[in-house]
C-alpha positions in Angstrom: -8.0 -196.3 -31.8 -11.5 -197.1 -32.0 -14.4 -196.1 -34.1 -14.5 -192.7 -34.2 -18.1 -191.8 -34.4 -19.2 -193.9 -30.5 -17.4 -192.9 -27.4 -15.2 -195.8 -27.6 -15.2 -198.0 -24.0 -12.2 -198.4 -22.1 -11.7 -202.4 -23.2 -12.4 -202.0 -26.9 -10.0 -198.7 -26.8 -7.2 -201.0 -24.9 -7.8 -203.6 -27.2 -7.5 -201.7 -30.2 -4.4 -200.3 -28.7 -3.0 -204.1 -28.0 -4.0 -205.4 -31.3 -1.8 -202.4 -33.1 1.3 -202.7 -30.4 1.5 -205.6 -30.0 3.7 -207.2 -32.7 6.1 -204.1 -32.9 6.4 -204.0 -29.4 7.5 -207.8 -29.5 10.0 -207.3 -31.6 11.3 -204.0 -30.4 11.4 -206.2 -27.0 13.4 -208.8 -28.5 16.0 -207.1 -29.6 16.9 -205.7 -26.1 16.3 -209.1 -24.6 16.2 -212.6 -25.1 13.3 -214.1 -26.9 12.3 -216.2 -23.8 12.6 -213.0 -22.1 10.7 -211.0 -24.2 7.0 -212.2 -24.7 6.7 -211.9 -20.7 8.0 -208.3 -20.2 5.3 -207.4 -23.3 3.0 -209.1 -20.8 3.9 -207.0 -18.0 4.0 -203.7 -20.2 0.0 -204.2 -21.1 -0.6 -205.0 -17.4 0.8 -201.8 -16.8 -0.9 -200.1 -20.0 -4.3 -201.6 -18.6 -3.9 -200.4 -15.4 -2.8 -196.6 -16.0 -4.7 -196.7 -19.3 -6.7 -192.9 -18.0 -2.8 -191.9 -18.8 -2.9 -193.1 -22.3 -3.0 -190.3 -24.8 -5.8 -190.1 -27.1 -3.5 -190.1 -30.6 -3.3 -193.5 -31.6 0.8 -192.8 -32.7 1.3 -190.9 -28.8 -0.7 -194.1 -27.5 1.9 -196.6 -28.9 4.9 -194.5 -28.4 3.5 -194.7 -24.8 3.1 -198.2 -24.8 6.7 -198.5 -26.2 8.1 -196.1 -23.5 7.0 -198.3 -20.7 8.3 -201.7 -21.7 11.6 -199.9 -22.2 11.4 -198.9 -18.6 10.4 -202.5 -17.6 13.5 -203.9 -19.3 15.5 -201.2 -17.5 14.1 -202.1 -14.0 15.2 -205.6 -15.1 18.6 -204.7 -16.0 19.4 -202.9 -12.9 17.9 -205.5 -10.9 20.2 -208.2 -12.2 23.0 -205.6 -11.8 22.1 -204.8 -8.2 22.2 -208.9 -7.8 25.5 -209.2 -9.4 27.5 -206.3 -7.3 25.9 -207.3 -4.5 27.8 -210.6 -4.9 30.5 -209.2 -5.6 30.3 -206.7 -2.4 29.5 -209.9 -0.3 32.8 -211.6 -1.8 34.9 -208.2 -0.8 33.7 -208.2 2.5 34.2 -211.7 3.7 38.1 -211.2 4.3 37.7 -209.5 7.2 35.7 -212.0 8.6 38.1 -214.9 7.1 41.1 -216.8 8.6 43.9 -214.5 7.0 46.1 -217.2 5.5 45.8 -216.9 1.8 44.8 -220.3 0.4 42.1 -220.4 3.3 41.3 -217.1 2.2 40.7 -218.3 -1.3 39.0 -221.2 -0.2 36.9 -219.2 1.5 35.9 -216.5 -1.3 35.2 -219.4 -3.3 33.0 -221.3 -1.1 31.3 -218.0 -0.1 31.0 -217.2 -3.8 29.3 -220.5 -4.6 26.9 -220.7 -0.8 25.3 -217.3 -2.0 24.7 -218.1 -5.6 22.5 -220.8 -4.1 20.3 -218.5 -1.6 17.3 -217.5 -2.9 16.8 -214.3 -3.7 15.0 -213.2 -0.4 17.7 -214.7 1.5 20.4 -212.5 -0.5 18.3 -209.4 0.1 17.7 -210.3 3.7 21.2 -210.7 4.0 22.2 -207.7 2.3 20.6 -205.4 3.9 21.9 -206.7 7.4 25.5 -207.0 6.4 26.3 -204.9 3.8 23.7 -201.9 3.8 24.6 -202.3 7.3 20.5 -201.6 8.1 18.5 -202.6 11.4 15.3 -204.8 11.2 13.1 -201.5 11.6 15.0 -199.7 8.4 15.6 -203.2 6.3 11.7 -203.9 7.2 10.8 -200.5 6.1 12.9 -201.0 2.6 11.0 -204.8 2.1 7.5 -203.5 3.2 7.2 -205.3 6.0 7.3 -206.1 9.9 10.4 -205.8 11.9 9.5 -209.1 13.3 9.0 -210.4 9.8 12.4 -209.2 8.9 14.4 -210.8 12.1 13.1 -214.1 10.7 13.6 -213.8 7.7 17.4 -212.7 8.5 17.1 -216.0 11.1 16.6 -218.2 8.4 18.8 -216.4 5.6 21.7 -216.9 8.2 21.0 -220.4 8.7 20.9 -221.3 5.2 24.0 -219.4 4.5 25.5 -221.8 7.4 23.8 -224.2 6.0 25.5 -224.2 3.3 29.3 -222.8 3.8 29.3 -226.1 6.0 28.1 -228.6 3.1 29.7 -226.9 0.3 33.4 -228.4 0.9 32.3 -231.9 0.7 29.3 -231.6 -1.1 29.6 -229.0 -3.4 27.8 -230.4 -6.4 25.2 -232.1 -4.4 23.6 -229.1 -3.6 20.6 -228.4 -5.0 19.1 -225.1 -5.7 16.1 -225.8 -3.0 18.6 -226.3 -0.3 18.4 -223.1 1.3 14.2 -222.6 1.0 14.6 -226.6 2.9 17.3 -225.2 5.7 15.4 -222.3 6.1 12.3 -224.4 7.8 14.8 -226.3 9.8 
């Protein structure tokens, strides 16, 4: 990676590494994801290569392949975050008859509504939420899973719930007048 006849330094070995990675990494990223996407989990893949770079092996072909290795593991963490996002939509529409009026057009009405209120929480109040209601969890265990207090998570689940309220009231009559910031803004009510 570096000159061969010095004991190389750690920042001229990792940029060596970078400056030989770096455009086939790009491109190997961007054809997994999109190119908005991509320069940013490259990003995050030398943060990680910097930070674990003791790890790297000492070939300069192992060192890439390494490199390579962990932005593929990046854009899988990604991927099953989005996924865990999605079903957990999905779970929170499935759930929401038994707590629903059991007419069907309410019913509907409802999923809909529902559907639309929790595409609008932010993320921590969809987490907050889903670990209270669907991983059916206590503050202590959900507080455990989010790394932090108990007390930290009973607020947090206060104001995911009046958000939520929030906006299943609001969302009849104003449905497109909700903005994305609603919830962070009935959160602090």
């Amino acid at each position: 990676m570096s000159h061969p006849s010095r004991a190389p330094d750690r920042a001229d070995a990792f940029r060596s590494l970078y400056e030989s990675a770096y455009g086939d990494l790009l491109r190997f990223v961007q054809r997994r994801t999109d190119t908005a996407n991509a320069e940013d989990v490259v990003a995050e893949a030398f943060l990680v290569v910097w930070r674990r770079f003791s790890e790297a092996p000492a070939d300069e072909n192992d060192a890439r392949a390494w490199v390579f290795g962990i932005a593929r593991n990046l854009l899988l963490n990604a991927r099953r975050g989005e996924q865990r996002r999605q079903s957990l939509g999905i779970r929170l529409a499935e759930v929401s008859p038994n707590l629903l009026s059991t007419s069907h057009a309410d019913l509907v009405g409802s999923r809909i509504d529902l559907s639309r209120a929790w595409t609008l929480l932010s993320e921590v109040h969809q987490e907050t939420l889903g670990l209270a209601v669907l991983e059916n969890m206590a503050a202590p265990q959900a507080a455990k899973v989010l790394g932090i207090s108990p007390v930290a998570f009973r607020l947090r689940l206060t104001r995911a719930r009046r958000a939520l309220r929030l906006l299943l009231n609001h969302l009849p009559h104003h449905a497109s007048g909700i903005s994305a910031a609603s919830p962070e803004k009935a959160s602090t009510l």
